[in-house]
C-alpha positions as CSV (number, residue, x, y, z in Angstrom):
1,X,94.9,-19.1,-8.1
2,X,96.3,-22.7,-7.1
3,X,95.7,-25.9,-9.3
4,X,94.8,-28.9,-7.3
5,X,94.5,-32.4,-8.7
6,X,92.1,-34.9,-7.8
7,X,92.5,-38.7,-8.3
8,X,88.9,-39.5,-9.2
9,X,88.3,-42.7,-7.7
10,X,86.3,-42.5,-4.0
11,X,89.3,-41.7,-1.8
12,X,89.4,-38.4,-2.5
13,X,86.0,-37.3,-0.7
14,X,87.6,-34.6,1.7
15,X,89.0,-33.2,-1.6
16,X,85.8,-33.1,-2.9
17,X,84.2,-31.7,-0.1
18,X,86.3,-29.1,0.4
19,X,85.8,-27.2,-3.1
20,X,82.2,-28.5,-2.9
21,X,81.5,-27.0,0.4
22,X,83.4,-23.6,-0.4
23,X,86.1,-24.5,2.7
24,X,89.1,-23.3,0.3
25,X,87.1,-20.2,-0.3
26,X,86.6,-19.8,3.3
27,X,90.3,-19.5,3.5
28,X,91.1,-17.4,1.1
29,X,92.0,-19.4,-1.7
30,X,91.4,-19.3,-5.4
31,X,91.3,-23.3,-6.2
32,X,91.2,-24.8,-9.9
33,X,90.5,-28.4,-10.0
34,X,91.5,-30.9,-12.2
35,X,90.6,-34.4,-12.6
36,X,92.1,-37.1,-13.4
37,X,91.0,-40.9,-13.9
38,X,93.7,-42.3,-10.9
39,X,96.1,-40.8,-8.9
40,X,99.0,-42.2,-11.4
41,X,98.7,-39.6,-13.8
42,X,98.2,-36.7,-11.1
43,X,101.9,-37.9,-9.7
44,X,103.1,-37.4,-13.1
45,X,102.0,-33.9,-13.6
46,X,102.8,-33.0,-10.0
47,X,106.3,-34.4,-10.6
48,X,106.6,-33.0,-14.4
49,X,103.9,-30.5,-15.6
50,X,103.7,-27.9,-12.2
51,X,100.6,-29.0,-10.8
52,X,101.5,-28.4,-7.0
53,X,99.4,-30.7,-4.9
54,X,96.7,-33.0,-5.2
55,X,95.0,-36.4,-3.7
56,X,94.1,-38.5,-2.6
57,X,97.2,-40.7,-3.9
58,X,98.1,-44.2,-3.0
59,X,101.4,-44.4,-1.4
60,X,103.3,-46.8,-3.7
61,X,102.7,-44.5,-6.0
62,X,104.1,-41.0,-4.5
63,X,106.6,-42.5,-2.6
64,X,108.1,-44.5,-6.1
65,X,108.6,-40.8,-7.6
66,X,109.7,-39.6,-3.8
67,X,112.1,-42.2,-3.9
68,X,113.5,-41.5,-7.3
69,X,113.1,-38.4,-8.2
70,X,112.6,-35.9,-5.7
71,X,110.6,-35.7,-2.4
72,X,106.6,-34.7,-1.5
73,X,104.8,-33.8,1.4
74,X,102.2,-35.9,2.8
75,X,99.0,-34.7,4.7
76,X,95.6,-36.4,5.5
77,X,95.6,-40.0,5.3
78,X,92.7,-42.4,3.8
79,X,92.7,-45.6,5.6
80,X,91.5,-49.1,5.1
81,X,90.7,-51.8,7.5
82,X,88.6,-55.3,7.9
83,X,85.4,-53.7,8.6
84,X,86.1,-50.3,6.1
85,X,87.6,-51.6,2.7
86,X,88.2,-49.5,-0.5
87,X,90.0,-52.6,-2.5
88,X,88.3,-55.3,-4.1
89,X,89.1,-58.3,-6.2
90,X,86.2,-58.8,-8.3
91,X,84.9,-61.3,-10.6
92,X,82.7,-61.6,-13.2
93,X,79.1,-62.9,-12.7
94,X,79.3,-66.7,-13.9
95,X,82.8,-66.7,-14.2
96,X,83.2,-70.0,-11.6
97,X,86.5,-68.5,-9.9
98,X,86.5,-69.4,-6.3
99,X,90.0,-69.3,-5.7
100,X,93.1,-67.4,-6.6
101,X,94.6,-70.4,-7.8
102,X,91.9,-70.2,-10.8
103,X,92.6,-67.1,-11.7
104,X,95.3,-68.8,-14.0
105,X,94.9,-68.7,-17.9
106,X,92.4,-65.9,-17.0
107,X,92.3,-62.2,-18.1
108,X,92.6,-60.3,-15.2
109,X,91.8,-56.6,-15.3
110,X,93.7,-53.8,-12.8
111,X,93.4,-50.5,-11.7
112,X,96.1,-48.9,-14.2
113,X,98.7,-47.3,-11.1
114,X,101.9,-48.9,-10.0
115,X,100.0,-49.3,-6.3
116,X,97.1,-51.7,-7.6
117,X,99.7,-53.8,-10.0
118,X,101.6,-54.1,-7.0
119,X,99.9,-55.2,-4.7
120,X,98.0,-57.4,-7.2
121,X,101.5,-59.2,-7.3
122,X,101.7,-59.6,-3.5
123,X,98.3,-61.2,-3.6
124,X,99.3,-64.0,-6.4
125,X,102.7,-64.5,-5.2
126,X,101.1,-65.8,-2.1
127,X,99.5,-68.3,-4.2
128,X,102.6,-68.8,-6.2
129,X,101.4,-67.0,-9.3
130,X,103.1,-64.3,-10.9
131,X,101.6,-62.0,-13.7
132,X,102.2,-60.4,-17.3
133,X,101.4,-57.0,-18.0
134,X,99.4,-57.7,-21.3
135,X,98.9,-53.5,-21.9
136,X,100.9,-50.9,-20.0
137,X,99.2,-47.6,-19.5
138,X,101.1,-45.2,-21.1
139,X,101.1,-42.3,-17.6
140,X,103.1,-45.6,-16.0
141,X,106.5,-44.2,-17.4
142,X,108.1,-46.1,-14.0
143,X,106.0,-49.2,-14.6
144,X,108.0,-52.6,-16.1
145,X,106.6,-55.5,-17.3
146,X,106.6,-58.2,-13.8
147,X,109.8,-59.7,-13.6
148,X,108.4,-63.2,-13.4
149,X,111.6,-65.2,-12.6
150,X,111.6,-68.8,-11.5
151,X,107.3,-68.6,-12.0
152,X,106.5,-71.3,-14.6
153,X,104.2,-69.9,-17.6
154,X,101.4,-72.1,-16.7
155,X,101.2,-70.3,-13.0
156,X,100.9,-67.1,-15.0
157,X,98.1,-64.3,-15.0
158,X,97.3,-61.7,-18.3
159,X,96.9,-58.5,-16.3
160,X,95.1,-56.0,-18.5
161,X,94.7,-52.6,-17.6
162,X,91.2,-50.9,-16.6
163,X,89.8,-47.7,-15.6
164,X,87.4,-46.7,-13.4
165,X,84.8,-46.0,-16.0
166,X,85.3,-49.5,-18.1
167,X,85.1,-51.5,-15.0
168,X,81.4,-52.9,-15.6
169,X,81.8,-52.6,-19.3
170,X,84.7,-54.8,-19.2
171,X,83.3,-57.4,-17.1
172,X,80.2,-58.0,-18.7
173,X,81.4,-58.1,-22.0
174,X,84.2,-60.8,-21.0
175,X,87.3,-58.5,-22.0
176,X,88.2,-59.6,-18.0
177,X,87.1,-62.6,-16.0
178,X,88.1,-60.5,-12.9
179,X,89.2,-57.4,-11.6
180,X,91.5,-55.4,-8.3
181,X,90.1,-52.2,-8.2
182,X,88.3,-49.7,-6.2
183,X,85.4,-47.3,-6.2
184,X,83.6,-46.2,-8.0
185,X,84.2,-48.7,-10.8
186,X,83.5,-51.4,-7.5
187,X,80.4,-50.1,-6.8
188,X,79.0,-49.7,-10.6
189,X,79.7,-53.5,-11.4
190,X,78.5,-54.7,-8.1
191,X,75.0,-52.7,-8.7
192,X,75.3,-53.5,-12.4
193,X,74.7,-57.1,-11.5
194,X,77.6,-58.4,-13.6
195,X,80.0,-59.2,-10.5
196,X,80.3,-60.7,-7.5
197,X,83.3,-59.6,-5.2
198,X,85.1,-62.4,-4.4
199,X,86.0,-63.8,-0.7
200,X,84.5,-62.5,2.2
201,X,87.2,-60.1,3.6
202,X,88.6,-57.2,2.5
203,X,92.2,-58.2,0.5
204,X,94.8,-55.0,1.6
205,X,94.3,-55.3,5.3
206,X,94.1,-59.5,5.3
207,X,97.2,-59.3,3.4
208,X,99.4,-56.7,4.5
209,X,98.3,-56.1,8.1
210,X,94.5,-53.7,9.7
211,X,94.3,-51.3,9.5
212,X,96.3,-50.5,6.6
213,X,97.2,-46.6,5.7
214,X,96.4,-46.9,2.0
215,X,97.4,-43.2,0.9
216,X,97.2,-39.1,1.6
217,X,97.3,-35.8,-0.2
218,X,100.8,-34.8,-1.7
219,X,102.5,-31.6,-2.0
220,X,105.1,-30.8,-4.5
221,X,108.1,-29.8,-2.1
222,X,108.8,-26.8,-4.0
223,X,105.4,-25.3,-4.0
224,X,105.8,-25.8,0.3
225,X,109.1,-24.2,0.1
226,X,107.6,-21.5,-2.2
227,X,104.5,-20.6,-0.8
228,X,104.2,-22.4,3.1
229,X,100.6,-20.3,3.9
230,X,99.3,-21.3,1.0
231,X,100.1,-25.0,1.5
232,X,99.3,-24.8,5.1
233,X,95.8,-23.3,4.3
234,X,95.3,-26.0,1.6
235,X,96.1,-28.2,4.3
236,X,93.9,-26.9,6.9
237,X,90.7,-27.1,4.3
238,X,91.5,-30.7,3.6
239,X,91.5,-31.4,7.4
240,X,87.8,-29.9,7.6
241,X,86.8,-31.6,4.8
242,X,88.0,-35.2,6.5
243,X,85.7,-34.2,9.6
244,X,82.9,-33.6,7.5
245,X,83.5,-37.1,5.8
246,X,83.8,-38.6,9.5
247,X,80.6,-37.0,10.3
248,X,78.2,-37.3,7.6
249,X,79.9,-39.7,5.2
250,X,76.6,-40.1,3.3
251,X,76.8,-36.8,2.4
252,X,80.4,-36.8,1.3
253,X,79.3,-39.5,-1.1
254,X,76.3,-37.5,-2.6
255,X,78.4,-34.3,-3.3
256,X,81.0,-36.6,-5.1
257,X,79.3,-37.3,-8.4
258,X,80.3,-34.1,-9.7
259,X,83.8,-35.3,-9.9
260,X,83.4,-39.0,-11.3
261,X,82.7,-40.4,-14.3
262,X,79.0,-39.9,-15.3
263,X,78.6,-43.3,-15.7
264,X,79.6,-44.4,-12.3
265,X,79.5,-41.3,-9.9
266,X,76.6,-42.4,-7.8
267,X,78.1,-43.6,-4.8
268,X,75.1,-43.9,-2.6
269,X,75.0,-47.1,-0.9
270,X,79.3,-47.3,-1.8
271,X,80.9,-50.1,-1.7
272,X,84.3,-48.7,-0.4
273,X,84.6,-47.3,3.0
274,X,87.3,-45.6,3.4
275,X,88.3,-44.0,6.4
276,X,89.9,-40.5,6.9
277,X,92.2,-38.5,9.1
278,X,93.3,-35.4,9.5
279,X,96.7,-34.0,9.2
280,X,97.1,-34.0,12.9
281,X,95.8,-37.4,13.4
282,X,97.9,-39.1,11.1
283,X,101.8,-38.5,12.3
284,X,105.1,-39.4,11.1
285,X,105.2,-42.7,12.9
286,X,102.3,-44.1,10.8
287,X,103.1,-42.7,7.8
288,X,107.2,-44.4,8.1
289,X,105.5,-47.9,9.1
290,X,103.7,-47.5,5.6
291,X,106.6,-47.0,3.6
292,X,108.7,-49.6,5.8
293,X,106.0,-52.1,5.0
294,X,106.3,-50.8,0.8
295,X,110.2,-50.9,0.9
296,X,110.4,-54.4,2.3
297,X,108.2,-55.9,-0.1
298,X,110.1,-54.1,-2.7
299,X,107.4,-51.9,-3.9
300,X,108.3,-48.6,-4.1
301,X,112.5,-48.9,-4.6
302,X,114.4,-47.5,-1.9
303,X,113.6,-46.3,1.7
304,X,113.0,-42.9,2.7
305,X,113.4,-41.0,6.4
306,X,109.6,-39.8,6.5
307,X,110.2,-37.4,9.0
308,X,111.3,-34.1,7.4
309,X,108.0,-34.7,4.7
310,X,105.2,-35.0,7.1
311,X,102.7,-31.8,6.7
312,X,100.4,-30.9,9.5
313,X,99.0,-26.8,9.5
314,X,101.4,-26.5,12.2
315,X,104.6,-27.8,10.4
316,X,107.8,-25.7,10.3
317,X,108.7,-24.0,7.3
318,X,110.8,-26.5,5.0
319,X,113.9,-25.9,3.0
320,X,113.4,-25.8,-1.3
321,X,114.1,-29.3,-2.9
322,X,117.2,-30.0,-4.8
323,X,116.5,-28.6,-8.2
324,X,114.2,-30.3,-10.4
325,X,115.0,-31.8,-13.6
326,X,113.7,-29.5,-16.6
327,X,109.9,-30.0,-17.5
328,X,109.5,-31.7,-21.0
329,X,106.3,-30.9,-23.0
330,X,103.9,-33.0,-22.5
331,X,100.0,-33.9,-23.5
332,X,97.4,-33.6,-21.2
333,X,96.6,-36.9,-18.6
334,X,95.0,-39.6,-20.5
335,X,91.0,-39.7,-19.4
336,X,91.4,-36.1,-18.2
337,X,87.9,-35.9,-16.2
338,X,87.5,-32.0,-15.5
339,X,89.0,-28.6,-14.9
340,X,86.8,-26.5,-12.8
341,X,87.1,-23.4,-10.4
């Protein structure tokens, strides 16, 4: 048996199909899933609690714990670009923001993971703005409050955190004037009729370059060392489960409501549309420009050779990480969604 966490949020569709459609059975694996409301927690129990892999994560998030604490393996990739977005910057029906500049003195809601919070700061900062973090989620362990330096308190943004499931709740009840997330809370609010998504291109890729490689599966490093077939064959289901999403995407989409939040796992008609590549089509080169493009804006603190952590069935065997730093007890993810086999 082999525990395998899922983000659930709509980039993790390959993951989905590939327990849905029996492809890990078809391998020879025993999989357990378990959910979890973002790919922030799922990092932390990777990192702390044993869980060995899991997806799909955003990189700013695996590559701050890569960073400082100890590597992962990457596989698969979930891509967006101007004509396929998964981000969106939302706002609320009847709100009367048409600008980022007038996004000041409101609340603004986030996706609680250090990758949403930080790019959220990259898109005010090219407005000049910089933001407080009015609640910090308490799975954020690495997250600070925004250093807001030389930013003058009227140029300031309340940033409040908000999960997938809240996302209409809190817009049409005014706890947030807008929102950066993704699906499915994107899709809920939009159908909802209580928001508008604001601007008429898609935010990541406009600001940080299309296409742009948002995130992939991770591997803990250990569990590779320890047990390479098993990884490789996790691997190798994932990869069919990105050609069915390339195929049939519709499909992918139905066969994920069993692993979102009841109120907002219909994504028919989806919002987001990510795009997906397999192991073999994603290669080290892309996956280093990533993190190059992370490290220099100072989002993920340091700089890593990608090289030796790039997973493809294929991959030679790799060498056990230096050892880890002892597990402390811990509860279980905030918003846990499911455990299933």
């Amino acid at each position: 048996m082999v525990t395998i966490g899922y983000s659930a949020l709509g980039v993790s569709l390959p993951l989905f199909v590939a327990h849905r459609t029996g492809l890990f059975a078809d391998r020879g694996l025993e999989v357990k899933m378990r959910g979890y409301p973002t790919a922030h927690p799922l990092v932390e129990s990777i990192m702390d609690d044993g869980v060995p892999c899991g997806g799909f994560v955003a990189f700013p998030i695996s590559l701050h714990r890569h960073v400082r604490t100890r590597p992962l393996h990457y596989a698969c990739a979930v891509v967006e670009d101007l004509d396929n977005p998964i981000s969106f910057l939302l706002v609320r029906k009847g709100s009367g923001i048409r600008s980022i500049e007038e996004l000041v003195g409101r609340r603004v809601g986030v996706l609680p993971t250090k990758a949403y919070r930080e790019w959220l700061k990259a898109l005010l900062a090219r407005s000049r703005l910089g933001y407080h973090q009015v609640k910090l989620d308490k799975t954020c362990k690495c997250m600070e409050t925004c250093a807001t330096g030389n930013v003058p308190i009227e140029q300031m943004v309340s940033v409040h955190d908000v999960l997938p499931r809240e996302t209409a709740a809190a817009l049409r009840s005014g706890r947030v004037d807008a929102i950066f997330t993704n699906d499915p809370g994107v899709t809920d609010a939009v159908r909802s009729g209580v928001a508008d998504i604001f601007g008429d291109r898609p935010i990541l890729p406009s600001l940080l370059g299309s296409p742009f490689l948002f995130g992939s599966f991770v591997l803990d490093s250990d569990f590779v060392a320890d047990r390479p077939d098993e990884a490789r064959r996790i691997i190798a289901a994932i990869d069919e489960g990105v050609r069915f999403c390339q195929q049939n995407p519709a499909e992918a989409r139905r066969l994920a409501a069993a692993y979102l939040p009841p109120s907002c796992g219909d994504l028919r008609d989806g919002l987001g549309r990510p795009v997906f590549l397999t192991s073999k089509e994603v290669g080290v080169s892309r996956v280093q420009a990533a993190m190059d493009l992370l490290a220099d804006g100072g989002m993920i603190g340091g700089r890593v050779d990608m090289g030796p952590w790039v997973m493809d069935t294929d991959t030679p065997l790799p060498q056990r990480s230096a050892p880890r730093p002892a597990r402390r007890s811990r509860a279980e993810p905030v918003g846990l969604v499911t455990s299933c086999d």
